[in-house]
N, C-alpha and C positions, 0 to 999 in steps of 0.2 A: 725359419726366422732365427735370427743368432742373435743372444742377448751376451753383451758384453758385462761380464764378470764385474765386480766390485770387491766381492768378499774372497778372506781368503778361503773360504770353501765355497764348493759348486753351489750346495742348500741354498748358504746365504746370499749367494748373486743374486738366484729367483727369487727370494723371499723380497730383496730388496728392490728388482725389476715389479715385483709383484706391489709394490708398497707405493710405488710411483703411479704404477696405472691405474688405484684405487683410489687414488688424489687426485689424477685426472678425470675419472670417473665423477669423484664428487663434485671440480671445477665445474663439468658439461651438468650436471644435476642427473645425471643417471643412476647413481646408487651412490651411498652410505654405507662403505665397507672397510672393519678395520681390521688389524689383526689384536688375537686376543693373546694377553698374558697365561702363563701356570699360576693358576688361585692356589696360595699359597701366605708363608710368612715367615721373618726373620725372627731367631731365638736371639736370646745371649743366655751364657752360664748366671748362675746364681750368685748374689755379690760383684758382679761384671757391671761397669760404668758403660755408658755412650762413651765413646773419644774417638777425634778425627784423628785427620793427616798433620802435624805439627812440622812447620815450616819457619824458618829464619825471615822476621819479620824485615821486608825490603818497602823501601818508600823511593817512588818516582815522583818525584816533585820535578823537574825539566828536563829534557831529554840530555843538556849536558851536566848537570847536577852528580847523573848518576848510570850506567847504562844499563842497559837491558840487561835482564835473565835469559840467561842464553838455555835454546832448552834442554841441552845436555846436560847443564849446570842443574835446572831445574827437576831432568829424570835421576841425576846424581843423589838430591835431597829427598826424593819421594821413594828413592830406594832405601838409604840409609835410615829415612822416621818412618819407614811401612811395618807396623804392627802387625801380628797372625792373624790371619784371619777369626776375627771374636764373635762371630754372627753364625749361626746354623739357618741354612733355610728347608724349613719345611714344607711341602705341597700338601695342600688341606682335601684334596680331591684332584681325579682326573684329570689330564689335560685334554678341552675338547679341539676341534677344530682351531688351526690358527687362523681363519677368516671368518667373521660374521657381520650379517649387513642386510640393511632393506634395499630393496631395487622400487625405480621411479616408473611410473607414478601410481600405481596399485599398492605400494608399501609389501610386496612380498619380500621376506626373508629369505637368504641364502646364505649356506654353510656350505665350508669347504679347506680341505686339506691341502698344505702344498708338498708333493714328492716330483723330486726330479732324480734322472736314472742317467748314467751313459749306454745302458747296455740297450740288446732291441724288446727286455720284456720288464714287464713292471712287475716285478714278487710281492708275493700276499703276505713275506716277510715282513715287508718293511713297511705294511698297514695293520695298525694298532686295532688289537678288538676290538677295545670300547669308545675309539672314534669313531669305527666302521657303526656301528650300534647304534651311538648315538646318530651318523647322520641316515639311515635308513630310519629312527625315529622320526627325523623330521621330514625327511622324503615323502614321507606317508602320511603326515599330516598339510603337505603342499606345498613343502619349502622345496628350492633349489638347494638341492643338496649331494653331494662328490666329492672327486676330489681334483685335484688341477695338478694338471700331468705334465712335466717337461723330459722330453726325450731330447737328451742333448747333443746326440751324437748325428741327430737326424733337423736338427734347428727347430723343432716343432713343437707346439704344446695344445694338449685337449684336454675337455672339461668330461671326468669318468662319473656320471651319474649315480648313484649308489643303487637305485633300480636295477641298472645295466651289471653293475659290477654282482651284484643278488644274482642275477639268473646267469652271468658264467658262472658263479662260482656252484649251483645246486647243476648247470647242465654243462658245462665243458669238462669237470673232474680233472682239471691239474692244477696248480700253486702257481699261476702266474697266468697274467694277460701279455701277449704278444704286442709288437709297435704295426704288424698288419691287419690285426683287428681293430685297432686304434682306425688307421690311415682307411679301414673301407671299412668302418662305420657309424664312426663320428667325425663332427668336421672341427676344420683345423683351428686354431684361434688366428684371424685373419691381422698384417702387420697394420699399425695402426699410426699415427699422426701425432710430433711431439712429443711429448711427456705420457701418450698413450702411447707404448713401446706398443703393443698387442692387445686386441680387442676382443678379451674369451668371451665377455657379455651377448656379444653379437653372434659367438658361437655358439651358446646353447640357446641361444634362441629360432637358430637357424635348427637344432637338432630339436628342439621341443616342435616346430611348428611342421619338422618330418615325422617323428615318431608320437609326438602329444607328450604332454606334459610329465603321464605318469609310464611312458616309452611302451606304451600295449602294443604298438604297432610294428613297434620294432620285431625281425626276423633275425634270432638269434642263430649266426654261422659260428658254429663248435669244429671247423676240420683240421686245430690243433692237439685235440683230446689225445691222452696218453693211450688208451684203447680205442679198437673203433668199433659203433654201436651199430650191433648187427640182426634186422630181425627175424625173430628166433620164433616167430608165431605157429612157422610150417613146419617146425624141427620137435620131433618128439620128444618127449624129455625122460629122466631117465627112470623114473617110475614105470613109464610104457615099456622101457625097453629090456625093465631089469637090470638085473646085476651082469655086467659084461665080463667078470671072470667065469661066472657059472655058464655062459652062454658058450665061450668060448672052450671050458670044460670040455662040456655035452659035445662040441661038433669035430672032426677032421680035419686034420690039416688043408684036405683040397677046400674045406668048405670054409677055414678061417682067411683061405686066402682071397676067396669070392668076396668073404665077407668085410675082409679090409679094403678089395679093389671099389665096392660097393661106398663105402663111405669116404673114399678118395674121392671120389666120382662126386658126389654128392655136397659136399664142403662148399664146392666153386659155386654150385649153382643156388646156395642161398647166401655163401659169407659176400660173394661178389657183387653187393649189391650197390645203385650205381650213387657214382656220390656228385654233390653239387658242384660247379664249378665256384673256386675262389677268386674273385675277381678285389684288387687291392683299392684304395682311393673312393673319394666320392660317385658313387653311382648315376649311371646318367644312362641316355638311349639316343639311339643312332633315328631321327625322326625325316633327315634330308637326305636322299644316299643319291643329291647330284654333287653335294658336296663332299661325301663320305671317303674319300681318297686319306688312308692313311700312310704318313710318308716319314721318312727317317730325321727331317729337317721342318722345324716350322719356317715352310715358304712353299710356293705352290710349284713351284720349279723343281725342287727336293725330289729325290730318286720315291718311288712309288713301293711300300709293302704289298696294301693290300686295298681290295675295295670293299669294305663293311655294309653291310646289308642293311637294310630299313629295319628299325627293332633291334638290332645289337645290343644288346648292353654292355658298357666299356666303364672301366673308371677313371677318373680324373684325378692325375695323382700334381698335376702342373700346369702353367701357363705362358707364355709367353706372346710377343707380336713380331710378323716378317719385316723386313727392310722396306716394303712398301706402306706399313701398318697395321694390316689385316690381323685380327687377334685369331693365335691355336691356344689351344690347350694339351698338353702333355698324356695320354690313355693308358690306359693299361687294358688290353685285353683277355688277358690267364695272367698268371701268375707271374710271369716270365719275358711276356710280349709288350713290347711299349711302343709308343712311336706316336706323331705329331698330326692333329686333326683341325678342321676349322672351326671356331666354335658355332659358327650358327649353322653348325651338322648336327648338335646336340641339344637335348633337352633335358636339362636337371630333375631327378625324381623329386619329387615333392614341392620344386618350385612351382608357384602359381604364375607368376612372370612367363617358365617359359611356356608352362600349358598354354596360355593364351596363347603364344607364339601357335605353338599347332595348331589350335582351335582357329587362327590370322590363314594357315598353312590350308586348315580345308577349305573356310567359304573361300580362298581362293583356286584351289585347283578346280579344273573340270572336268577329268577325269575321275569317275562315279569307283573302279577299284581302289584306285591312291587314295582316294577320299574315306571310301571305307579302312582300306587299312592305317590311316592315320587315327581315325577316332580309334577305331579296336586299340589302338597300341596306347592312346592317351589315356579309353576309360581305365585300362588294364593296369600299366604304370603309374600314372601319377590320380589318384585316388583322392583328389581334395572335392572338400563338398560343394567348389563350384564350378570346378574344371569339369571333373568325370559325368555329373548328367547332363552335360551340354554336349558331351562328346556323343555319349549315348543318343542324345535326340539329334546330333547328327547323323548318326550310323543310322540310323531307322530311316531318318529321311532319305537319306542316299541311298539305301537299299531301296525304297519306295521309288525312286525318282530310275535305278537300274530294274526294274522290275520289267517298266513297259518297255523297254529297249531288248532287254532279251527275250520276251514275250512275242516281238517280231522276229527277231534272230533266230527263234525257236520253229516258229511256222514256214520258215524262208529253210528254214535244214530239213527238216520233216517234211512238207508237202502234205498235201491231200490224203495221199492212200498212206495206212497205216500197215506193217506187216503184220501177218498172222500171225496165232503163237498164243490167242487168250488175255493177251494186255490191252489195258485201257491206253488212251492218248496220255493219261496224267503219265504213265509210268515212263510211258517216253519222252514226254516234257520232263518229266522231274531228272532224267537221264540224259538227258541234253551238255552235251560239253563246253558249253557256254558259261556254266554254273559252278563248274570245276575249279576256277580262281577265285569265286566269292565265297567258294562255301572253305579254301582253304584259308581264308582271311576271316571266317568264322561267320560269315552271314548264311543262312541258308532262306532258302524260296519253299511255296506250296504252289496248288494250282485251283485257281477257282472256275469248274467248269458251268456255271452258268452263265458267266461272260468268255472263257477258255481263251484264259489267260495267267501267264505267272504273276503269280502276290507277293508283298515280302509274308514273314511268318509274325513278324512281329518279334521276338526273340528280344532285341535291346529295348525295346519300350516296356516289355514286364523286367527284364533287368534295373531300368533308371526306375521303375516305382514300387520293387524288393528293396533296393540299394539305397534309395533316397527318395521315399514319400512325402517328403516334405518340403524339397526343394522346388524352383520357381519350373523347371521344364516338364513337370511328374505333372500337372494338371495338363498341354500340351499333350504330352505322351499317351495320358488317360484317353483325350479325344482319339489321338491319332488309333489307337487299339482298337477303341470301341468300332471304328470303322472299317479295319481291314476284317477285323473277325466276322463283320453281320455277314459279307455275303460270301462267305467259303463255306463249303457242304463237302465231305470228304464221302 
């Protein structure tokens, strides 16, 4: 989003972009936010009078009487009667945050700083200790509290939590946050409508209702740290090893050479340990892969990358619609790999919207694996407490509902005679290559040889009522358990 300048510094543009859409704000009744003055006060010396700007007394009595003050004329006399400056001002205490305000209709308070940057990182420079202090004090008591971030080089601005910015700063270990830790993993302030230049309200509410309120859920990605953290659990340390000039002392040349080729060898296989991929932009997951065609052009005609697998996860760094209308979205696959997808291939983490969408995705398909593997990827990714055990008491079900179908599959590949060798039927039901894609999409089967037949195990029904005992599916679930368990005898 480009906010067009005003002032003659960059600060003051945003401040006064910012100043508009907190007026807009309070037009819609959404919040009460102003900016605050430095608490402070004007001195004068001792023996020093009040006196103004003293001006050549002009009277407009009709416009042809006498004419205007021209305002050259006018900056002419305010230069010539401008007295020294006679006034000191002192700042009586800190300056806290330049925004404070309640948000509608709960009366929460929100505090927050405005820093805008051209560069792609935001310096710990250029955030004051005792503002950072103060809004980590109100953080913690439940306010909305950050700071409001405009990277201007990139059109974009987010709201940096003071939570979020606490655990870079104790777990990434360098003096700055990046603009790609911003872009994947908080969201953007979306453009807004009128005199609402940009709507950041609507962004931290979109980041509180992904991570909560006090961001516990948030998964802090560190793969810009200055060092990188390597674990040292299996690595002796050097109390065991002793002092390595005396070791090296006592031994031989042949043997210091063993003994250097030894710990060459040895480096790779603990320092090399693997690291996560960094994926930029809003997180999302690939839940349709008939539509999963990602292409160099948003339109479906567009030259073909690549074909993204069901469960991908990609980021959403854009949007756009084809000539026909069809809405893509812009991905990001690594770091590096971009390219145009449709969006109803996707489903936003922590949206409730699009869970439903999946949750619309299984009772329609009829295929018992697609089905499982769609809840597996719903309860897994998007974790809200009303998506995830719905999803779960689908996967049970469906696992339930594939149970008697491969139960015949099984006896139709087996037959009658069993081969020798000391195994029972279960091991070769349970061995059955039928079971081979559900158990890779994380269901697995038992066998219940009283009626000699394959069961589900149950596995997602004690998950939705570990996970969520209190939700509307956990009594469901409860029945459903109680039944598969009574008649399996192992």
């Amino acid at each position: 989003m480009k906010i067009k300048r005003r002032g003659a510094e960059t600060g003051s543009g945003f401040q006064e972009a910012i100043n508009r859409v907190n007026e807009a704000y309070e037009r819609l009744g959404r919040a009460c936010i102003t900016r605050k003055a430095i608490p402070g006060k004007y001195l004068i010396e001792r023996g020093e009078t009040r006196r103004g700007l003293a001006l050549p007394s002009v009277e407009f009595k009709t416009a042809g009487a006498q004419p205007r003050l021209a305002a050259a004329e006018l900056g002419r006399l305010v230069k010539a009667n401008k007295a020294e400056d006679w006034r000191r001002f002192v700042p009586e205490s800190k300056a806290e945050p330049d925004y404070g305000g309640v948000l509608a209709p709960d009366g929460r308070a929100i505090f927050y700083d405005a820093k805008t940057t051209k560069r792609d990182v935001l310096d710990f420079d250029n955030l004051h200790a005792h503002q950072v202090y103060f809004l980590e004090r109100m953080a913690k008591l439940g306010a909305v509290a950050g700071f409001l971030v405009e990277f201007s080089s990139h059109h974009e601005i987010y709201f940096l939590p003071a939570q979020v910015l606490a655990r870079w700063r104790d777990e990434a270990e360098r003096k700055s946050l990046p603009h790609l830790f911003f872009s994947a993993t908080l969201t953007p302030a979306p453009p807004g409508k009128g005199m609402l230049l940009f709507d950041y309200l609507g962004a931290i509410a979109q980041q509180e209702q992904r991570y909560g309120c006090d961001f516990a859920r948030l998964y802090l990605q560190t793969p810009f740290a200055r060092t990188a953290i390597i674990n040292l659990g299996s690595v002796p340390s050097l109390e065991t090893l002793g002092n390595v000039q005396e070791v090296f002392a006592m031994t031989s040349q042949f043997t210091r050479h063993l003994l250097l080729a030894g710990i060459l060898l040895a480096v790779p296989a603990f320092a090399q340990t693997k690291r996560k991929l960094f994926i930029p932009g809003q997180h999302a997951i690939v839940f349709d892969d008939r539509l999963s065609a990602l292409r160099e052009q948003p339109d479906v005609k567009a030259p073909l990358k690549q074909r993204l697998s069901r469960g991908r996860l990609v980021g959403i760094v854009g949007t756009a619609k084809s000539k026909s209308g069809a809405p893509f979205v812009r991905v990001a696959i690594s770091r590096n790999v971009r390219g145009w997808l449709l969006t109803a291939a996707l489903a936003r983490l922590g949206s409730t919207a699009d869970g439903e969408k999946i949750l619309a995705a299984i009772a329609e398909s009829k295929d018992d694996l697609v089905k499982a593997r769609l809840a597996r990827l719903c309860a897994d990714e998007l974790r809200s407490g009303t998506i995830a055990p719905q999803a779960l008491l689908a996967l049970g079900q469906t696992a339930e509902h594939a149970a008697d179908k491969l139960s015949r599959d099984a006896d139709r590949r087996l037959g009658g005679d069993l081969p020798e060798g000391g195994l029972g039927k279960r091991d070769f039901v349970l061995s059955f290559n039928g079971l081979d894609r559900f158990n890779r999409a994380g269901v697995t089967f038992d066998y219940d040889e009283m009626r000699d037949r394959i069961v589900y195990d149950g596995a997602a029904y004690r998950e939705l009522l570990r996970r969520y005992p209190r939700s509307a599916a956990a009594e469901t679930a409860r029945a459903r358990l109680a039944q598969l368990e009574q008649p399996i005898k192992p």
